[in-house]
N, C-alpha and C positions, 0 to 999 in steps of 0.2 A: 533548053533550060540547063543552067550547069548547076550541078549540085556537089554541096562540102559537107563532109562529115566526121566530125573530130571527138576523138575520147582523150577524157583529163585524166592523168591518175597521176597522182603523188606531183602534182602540180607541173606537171609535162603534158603538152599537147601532141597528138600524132594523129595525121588523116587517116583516113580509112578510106580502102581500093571502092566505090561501088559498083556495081552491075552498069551498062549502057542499054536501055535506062534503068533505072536504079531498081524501080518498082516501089519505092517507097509514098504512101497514100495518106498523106495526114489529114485526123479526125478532131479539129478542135471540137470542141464538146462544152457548154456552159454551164453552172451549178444556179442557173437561176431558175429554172423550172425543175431539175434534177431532182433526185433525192439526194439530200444533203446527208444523211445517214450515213451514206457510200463516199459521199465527197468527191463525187464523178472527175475524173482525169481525162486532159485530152493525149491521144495516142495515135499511134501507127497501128495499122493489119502490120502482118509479121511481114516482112522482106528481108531479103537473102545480098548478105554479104560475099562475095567472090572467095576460093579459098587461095588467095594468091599468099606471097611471100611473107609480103609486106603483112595483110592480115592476119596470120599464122602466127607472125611474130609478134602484133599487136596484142594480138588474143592469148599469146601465153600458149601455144599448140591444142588449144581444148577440141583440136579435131582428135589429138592424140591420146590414146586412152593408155599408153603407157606414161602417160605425162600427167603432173597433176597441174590443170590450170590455177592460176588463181583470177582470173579473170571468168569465170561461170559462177552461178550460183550467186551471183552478188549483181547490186546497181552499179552501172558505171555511167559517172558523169559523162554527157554529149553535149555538140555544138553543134548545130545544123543550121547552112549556109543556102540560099537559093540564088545564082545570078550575082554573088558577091554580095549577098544581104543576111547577115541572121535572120533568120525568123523567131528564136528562142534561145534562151540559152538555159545551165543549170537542169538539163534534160537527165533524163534518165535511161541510157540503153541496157538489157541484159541480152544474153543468149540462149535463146527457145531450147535450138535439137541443135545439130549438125546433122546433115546428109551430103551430097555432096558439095554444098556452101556450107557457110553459117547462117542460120534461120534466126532475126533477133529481130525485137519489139523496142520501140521509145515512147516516152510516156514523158510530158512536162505537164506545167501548170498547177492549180492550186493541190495537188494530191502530195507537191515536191514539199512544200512548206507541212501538209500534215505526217511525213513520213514517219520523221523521228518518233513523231507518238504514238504510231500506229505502230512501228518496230520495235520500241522500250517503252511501253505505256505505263506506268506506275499510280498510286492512288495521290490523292492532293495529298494524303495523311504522309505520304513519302519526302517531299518537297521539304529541300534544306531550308529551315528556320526553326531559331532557337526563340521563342515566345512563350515567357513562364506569366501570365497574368493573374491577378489576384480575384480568387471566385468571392465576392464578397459585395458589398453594398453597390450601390451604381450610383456617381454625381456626375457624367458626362453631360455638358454643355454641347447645344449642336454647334456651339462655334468653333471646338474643339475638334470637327471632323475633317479627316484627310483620306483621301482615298488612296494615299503610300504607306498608311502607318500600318504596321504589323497588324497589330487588333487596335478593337475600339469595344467598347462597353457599352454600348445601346439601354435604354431602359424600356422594358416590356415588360406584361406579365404571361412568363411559361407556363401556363397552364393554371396556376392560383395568383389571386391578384399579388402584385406587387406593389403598383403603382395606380390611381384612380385616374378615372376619367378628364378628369379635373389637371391633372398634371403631381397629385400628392400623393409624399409616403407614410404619412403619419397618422393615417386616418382608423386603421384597422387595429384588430387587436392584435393579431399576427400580421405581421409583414416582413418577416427575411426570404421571403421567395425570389429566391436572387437570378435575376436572368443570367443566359451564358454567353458568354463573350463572343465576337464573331470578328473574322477575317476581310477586307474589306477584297472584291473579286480584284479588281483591280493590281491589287499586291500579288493574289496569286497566278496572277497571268504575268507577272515580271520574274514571280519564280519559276513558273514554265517556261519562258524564256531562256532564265539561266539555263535551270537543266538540262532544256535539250538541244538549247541554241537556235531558237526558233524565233522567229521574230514575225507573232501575234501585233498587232497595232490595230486595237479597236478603240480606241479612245485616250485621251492625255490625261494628265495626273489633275487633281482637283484638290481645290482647297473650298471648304464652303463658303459660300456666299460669293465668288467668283465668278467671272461669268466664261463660259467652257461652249466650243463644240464638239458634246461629248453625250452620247447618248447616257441615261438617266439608268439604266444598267451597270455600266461603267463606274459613273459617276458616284452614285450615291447604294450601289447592290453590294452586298455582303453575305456571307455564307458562316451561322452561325454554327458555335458545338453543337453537338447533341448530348455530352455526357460532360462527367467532371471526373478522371482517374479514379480508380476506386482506393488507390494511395499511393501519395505524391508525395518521397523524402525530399527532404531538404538540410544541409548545415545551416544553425542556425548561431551558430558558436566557433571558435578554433580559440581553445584559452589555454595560455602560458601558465600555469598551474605548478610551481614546483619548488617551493620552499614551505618552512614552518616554524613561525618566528614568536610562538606562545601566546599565539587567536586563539580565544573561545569563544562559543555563541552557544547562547540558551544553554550554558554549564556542561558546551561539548568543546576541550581541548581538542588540543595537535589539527587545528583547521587547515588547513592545506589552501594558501594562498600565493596573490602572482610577484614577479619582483615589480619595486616600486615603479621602474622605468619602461616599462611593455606591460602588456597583459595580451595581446592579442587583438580579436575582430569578435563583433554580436551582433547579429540583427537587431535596428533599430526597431524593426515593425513588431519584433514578437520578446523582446529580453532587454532588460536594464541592469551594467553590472551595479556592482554596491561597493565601494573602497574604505578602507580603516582610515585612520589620522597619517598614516606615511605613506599612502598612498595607491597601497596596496589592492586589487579584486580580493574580497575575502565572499563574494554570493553572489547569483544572481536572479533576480527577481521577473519572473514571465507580466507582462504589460500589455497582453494580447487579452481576447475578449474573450479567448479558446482557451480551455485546459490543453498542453501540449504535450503528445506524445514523445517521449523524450529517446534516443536511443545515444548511450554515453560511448565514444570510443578512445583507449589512451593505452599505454603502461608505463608504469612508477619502476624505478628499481630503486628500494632505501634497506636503511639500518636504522635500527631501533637497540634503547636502553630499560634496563627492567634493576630491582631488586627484590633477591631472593629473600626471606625470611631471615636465613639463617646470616647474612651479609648487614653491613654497616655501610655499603659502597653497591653502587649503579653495576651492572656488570652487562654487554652486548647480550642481544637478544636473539636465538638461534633452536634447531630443533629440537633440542635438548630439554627446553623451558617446559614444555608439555602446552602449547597455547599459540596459537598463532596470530599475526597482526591482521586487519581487516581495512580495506580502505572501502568506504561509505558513504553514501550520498543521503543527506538530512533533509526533509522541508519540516522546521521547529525543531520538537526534539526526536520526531518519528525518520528512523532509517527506512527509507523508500528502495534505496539498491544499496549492493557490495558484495564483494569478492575479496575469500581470504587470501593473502600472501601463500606464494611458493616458496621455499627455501632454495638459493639454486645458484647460480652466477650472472653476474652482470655483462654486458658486451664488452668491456673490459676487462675481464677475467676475476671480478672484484666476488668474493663469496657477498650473496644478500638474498634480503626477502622480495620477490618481484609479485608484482600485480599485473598481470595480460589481463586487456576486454580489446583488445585491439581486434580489427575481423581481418585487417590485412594481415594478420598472424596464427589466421585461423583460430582467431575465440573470439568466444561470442560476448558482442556488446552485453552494459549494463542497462537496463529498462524501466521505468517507471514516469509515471504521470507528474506532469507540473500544473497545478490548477493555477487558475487567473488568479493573479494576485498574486500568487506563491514566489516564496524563496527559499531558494535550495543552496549547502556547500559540501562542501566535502572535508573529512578529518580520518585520519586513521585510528584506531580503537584497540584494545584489548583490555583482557582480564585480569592482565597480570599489575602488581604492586609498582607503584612510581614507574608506570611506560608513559616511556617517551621516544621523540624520534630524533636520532643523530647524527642525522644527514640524506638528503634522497640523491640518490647517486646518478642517477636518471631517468629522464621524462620525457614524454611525445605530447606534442598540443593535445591538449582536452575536446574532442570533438563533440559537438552535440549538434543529433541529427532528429527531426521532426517528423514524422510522419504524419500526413493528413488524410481524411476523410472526409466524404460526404454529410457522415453523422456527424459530424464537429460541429455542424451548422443547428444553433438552436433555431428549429425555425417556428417556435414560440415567443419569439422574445424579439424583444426590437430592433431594426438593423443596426443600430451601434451599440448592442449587446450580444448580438447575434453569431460574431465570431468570424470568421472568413478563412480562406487557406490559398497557397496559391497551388496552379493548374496548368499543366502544360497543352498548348493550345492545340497543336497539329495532331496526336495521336487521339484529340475529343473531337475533330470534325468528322463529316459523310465520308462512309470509305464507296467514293467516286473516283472514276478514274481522269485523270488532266483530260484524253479526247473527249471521252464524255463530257465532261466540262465545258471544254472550247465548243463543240458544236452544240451544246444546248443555250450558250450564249446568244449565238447565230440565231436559231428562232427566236429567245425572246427579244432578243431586236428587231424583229422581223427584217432580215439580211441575209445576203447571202456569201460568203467568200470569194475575195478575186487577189491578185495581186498587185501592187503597186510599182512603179519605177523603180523604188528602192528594194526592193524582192520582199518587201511588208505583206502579211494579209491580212488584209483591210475587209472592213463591213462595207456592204455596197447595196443600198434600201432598195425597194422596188418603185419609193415615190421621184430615185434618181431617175429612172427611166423615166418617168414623166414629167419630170421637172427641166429634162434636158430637149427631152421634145418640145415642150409649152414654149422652152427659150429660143426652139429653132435651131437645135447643137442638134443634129442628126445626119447622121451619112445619106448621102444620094447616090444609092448604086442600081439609078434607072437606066443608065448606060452599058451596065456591067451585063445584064439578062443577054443569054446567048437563045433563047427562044423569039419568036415573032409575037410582034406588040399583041396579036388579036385570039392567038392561041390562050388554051388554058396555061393551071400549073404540070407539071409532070405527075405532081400528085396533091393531092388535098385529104388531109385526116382532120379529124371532128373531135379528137382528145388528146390530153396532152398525157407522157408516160409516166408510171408513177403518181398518179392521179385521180381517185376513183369519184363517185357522186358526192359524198358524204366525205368530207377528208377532216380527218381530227386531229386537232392539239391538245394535249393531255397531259395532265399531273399524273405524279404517282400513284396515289390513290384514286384514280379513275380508271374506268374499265369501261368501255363503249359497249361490250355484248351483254352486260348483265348491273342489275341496279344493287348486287347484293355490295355491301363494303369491305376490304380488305382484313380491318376489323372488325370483330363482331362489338365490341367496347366501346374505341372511338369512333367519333365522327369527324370529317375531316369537308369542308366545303369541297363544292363540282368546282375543276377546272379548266372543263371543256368547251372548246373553241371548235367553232365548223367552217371553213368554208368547202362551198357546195358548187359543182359542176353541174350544166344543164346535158345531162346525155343519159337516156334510162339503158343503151347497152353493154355502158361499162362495167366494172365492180362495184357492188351498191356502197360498201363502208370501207374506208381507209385508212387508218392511222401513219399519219406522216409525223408526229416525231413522240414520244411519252417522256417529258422530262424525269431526270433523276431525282424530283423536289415534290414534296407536299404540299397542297394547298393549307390555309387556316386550320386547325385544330380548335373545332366550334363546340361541340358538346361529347359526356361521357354519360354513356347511356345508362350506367351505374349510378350514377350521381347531376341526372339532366339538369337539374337548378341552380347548380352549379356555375359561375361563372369560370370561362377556361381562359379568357385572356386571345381570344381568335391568334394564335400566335403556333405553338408548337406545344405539345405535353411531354413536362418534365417532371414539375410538382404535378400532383396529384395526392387523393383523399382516399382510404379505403381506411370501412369498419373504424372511426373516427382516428386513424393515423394516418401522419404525414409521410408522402413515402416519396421516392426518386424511380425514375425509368428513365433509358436510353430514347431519346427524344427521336421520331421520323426526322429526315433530312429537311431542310428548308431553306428559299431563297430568302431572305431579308434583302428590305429597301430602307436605308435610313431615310428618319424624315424628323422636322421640328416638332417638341411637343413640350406646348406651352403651360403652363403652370398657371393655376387661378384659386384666388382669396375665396372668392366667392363667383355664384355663374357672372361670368362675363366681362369680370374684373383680373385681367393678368395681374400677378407678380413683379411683372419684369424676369424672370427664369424662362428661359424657353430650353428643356433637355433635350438630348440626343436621343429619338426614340425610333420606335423600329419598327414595320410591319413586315405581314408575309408577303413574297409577289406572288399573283393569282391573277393575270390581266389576258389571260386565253379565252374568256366566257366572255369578254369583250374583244374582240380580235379583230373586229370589221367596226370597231371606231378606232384602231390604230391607221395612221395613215398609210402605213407601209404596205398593211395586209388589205389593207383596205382597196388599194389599187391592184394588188394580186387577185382579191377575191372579184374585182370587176373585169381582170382579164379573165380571169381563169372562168366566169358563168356561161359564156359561150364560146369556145377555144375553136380558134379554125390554124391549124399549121400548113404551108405549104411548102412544097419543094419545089426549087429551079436551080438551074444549072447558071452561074454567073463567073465572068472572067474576073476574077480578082488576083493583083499583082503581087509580090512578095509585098510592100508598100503598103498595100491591104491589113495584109496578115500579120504584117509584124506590129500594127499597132490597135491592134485587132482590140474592143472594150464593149463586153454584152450589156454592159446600162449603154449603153448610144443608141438608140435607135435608129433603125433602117429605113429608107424612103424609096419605095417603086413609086412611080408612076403610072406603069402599065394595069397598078391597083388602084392608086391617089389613096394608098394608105401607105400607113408606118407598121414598123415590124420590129421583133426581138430576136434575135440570136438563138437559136436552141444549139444547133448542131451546124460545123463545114466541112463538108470532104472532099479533100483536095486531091486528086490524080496524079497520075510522074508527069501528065502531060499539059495540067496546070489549072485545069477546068476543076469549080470549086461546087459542090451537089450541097447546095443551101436549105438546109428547114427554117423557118423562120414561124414567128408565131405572131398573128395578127392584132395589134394593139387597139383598144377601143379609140371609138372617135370620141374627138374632146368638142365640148358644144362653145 
């Protein structure tokens, strides 16, 4: 057998000397009985590289300790060749020890695709996107759902009703319990993608009502907030502010208005300016449902005109006067904010009175409230006889910045009184990590990880294996067995690894040793799923995977009569006030939810609405697990030693099923170990018979 062995680096390929024979033992290994937790890799035993020239100089001298490699301590790409065949590629070699070779290990397969995230894992809340959505009433249509849009707006009720049964919002006396926005999963496995260059392929993009093969995960699973920032600025203004052309309002001169031809930019959602007869902003009036925290940032530099008592004639107004000019923020005739003038110079060397609230100048904005309805302007003021203003020498955009809160939300009052703010989405989701993520996917699809031609990893169901059997796609390696037809196996086991009697699927708030709840408060429905292996010598209880995610949010044992809205607890009631908590993690499943007059009379509205997934306690009516939980009752694995050709192995696929004859049964893949001398020590795991 000839063997090749090549490392990539900086996109250079150079063989590598090996040993005659190499001693290299490859261990393909399958993640479909594994623990997926681990994300099982196949690999090499360690084998020993020669220390010839050529290797020495490959390796960067890391035999040399006066040398610093850079080829240790890191992966490096391999190519490994058998007879002129790849058998893999995109492997990974590093270097164990040295003694008197180089001692190194290789490892490919699905462990290569989860590296990156295993190496720089970060939380989803990390994941570049810029998504400012609006926490506020919810009229999503489920027609309107896409599983590439940033967010979507679900309607549910978090923990107090929002919405009835019926599909209505109008019914209650209170109803601003406003759900929270959620991520559709799908999006942020393309933003895992980016980040780390990873190319996840569990499902294609969807548009609803389409038809998709696309597991219902993918498709329609989303990963809602748990929180709303506890304050979220925003500009809501950038206004050209800088002239004074003898406006008054409510019998307050010198109003500080824009020129005829600009005025600037305003949030349409939360501000309406107001103009004079030329054309002028001379206010602006808040159109939002919120009183708005206002934070003003600018500076004015002007000159101002006064007369003395003793004068017949105006004379400049400077610190002499004894009184200084004040510029002021009015809603009617009440000043809400202002800041006296400095006496000082202008950036143009001009002697004047200035006004700083700028913060990029290190002073502090001007503050105050704009209630609904309200409008506000600005004028400059003082005490002194005939003041007037003689010119503003210069000005910065008028900035007005918002701050929001949770409290903002009347959540007595009806959702189109109610008020709303907007919320940035990524730093209010689960702080989960992206792998966590990806392999908590994997179980609830009941799947397992492999990879695809294109170096994709792909979902690969357990009902593949049998689907592929039923159709008669199975290898026949009854020729391959290097043992005699009549003999046993070399060995036969009764369990499969990783595996105990009891095996559990688990929500967060489930705990398999003990009935007590996480919370002593809430209650959160079971989300435990078993299947169960027939062998009393194993481990009696297993937990094979405890999602990151919550089951339903069903009752508050503070308040049991309570309707919670089976959803997640966000609103909630204490000592008859309405209050907010950081919501447990939860998967959302979008789904339709129809709107009715009366019982059984739609609307025609059907909304976007939303549950929890919770589909573990049913686990053996999903098809997937379902054929897992029928291999796995009575597990028989055997070992045989079978001739397989590089041919074999390079197109090696654990959903195929395997065909002896010397059993007239079919098999699965667990484990191959391949020898330098070619002989391949197979475990295979015995597939029920199909009736």
């Amino acid at each position: 057998m000839y063997e090749e062995l090549y490392i990539i680096d900086n996109g250079q390929r150079f063989k590598v000397d090996l040993s005659m024979p190499s001693g290299i033992t490859l261990n393909f290994a399958s993640n479909i009985f594994g623990d997926l937790s681990k994300i099982t890799c196949s690999r090499t035993y360690t084998f020993r590289l020669p220390m010839t020239a050529n290797n020495r100089r490959i390796l960067n001298n890391a035999d040399d300790i006066r040398c610093i490699s850079s080829k240790i301590r890191r992966r490096l790409k391999a190519e490994y060749m058998q007879n002129g065949i790849p058998l893999f590629s995109n492997a990974n070699l590093y270097i164990d020890s040295t003694e008197t070779c180089f001692n190194a290990v290789m490892t490919w397969g699905v462990i290569d695709g989860f590296q990156a995230l295993k190496d720089n894992d970060i939380s989803i809340r990390e994941l570049p996107l810029e998504a400012k959505p609006i926490f506020g009433p919810c009229n999503a249509k489920i027609g309107d759902y896409k599983n590439t849009l940033n967010y979507v707006q679900p309607l549910y009720n978090a923990g107090l009703p929002y919405i009835s049964e019926g599909g209505n919002k109008n019914i209650y006396n209170t109803y601003s319990f406003f759900p929270l926005p959620a991520i559709p999963v799908y999006r942020l496995i393309e933003l895992i993608n980016t980040q780390f260059g990873t190319k996840f392929n569990l499902g294609k993009a969807y548009v609803y009502g389409e038809e998709a093969d696309t597991h219902d995960i993918i498709k329609m699973g989303v990963i809602p907030a748990i929180n709303v920032s506890d304050e979220e600025e925003k500009e809501i203004a950038s206004l050209l502010m800088g002239f004074v052309n003898g406006q008054s309002i409510n019998g307050i001169g010198n109003v500080i208005v824009s020129p005829t031809n600009a005025f600037g930019t305003v949030d349409a959602n939360f501000l309406r300016v107001n103009k004079n007869d030329a054309g002028s902003v001379i206010s602006i009036t808040n159109i939002s449902k919120s009183a708005l925290e206002i934070d003003a940032d600018s500076q004015f530099c002007a000159n101002f005109m006064w007369r003395p008592d003793r004068y017949d004639w105006d004379v400049t107004l400077n610190e002499s006067a004894g009184s200084s000019p004040k510029l002021s923020f009015f809603i009617d005739t009440n000043e809400v904010a202002g800041i006296e003038g400095k006496y000082g110079v202008s950036s143009s060397g001009i002697l004047c009175w200035v006004f700083d609230f700028s913060q990029k100048n290190g002073k502090d904005r001007l503050t105050f409230t704009l209630p609904s309805g309200a409008t506000v302007f600005m004028a400059f003021t003082c005490g002194l006889n005939r003041f007037s203003v003689s010119g503003i020498l210069e000005n910065s955009y008028t900035r007005l910045y918002s701050t929001y809160s949770i409290d903002s939300i009347k959540w007595n009052e009806t959702e189109s009184e109610a008020g709303s703010m907007p919320m940035d989405l990524m730093s209010n989701l689960p702080d989960i990590s992206c792998l966590t993520l990806m392999k908590s996917l994997f179980f609830m699809m009941g799947a397992f990880p492999t990879i695809n031609n294109a170096n994709e990893i792909i979902p690969v169901f357990y009902t593949d294996i049998r689907g592929k059997l039923l159709a008669g796609n199975s290898l026949d390696w009854s020729s391959k067995i290097t043992s005699e037809y009549a003999t046993l196996p070399s060995k036969t086991t009764y369990s499969v690894n990783g595996f105990g009697q009891n095996n559990y699927y688990i929500m967060k708030n489930d705990n398999v040793d003990s009935d007590a709840d996480e919370d002593e408060t809430d209650v959160y429905e079971s989300g435990i799923g078993i299947i169960r292996v027939q062998n009393e010598v194993i481990e009696k209880n297993k937990t094979i995977i405890q999602l990151p995610f919550y089951a339903p949010y069903i009752k508050n044992k503070k308040d049991p009569k309570r309707q919670t809205g089976d959803t997640m607890k966000f609103w909630y009631v204490e000592n008859d006030e309405v209050k907010t908590k950081e919501a447990k993690p939860c998967f959302g499943m979008i789904k339709p939810f129809i709107q009715y007059s009366s019982p059984g009379t739609p609307t025609g509205i059907i909304w976007m609405g939303m549950e929890v997934w919770n589909d573990f306690p049913r686990i053996n009516n999903d098809s997937s697990y379902s054929y897992l939980s029928k291999i796995m009752e009575n597990p028989v694995i055997i070992s045989e030693n079978l001739r397989l050709n590089e041919h074999d192995l390079r197109i090696l696929d654990y959903s195929t099923p395997v065909y002896l004859s010397k059993y007239c049964a079919f098999f699965a893949i667990v484990t191959i170990t391949r020898d330098s001398k070619g002989i391949c020590k197979c475990e295979l795991l015995k597939l029920p018979e199909e009736e």
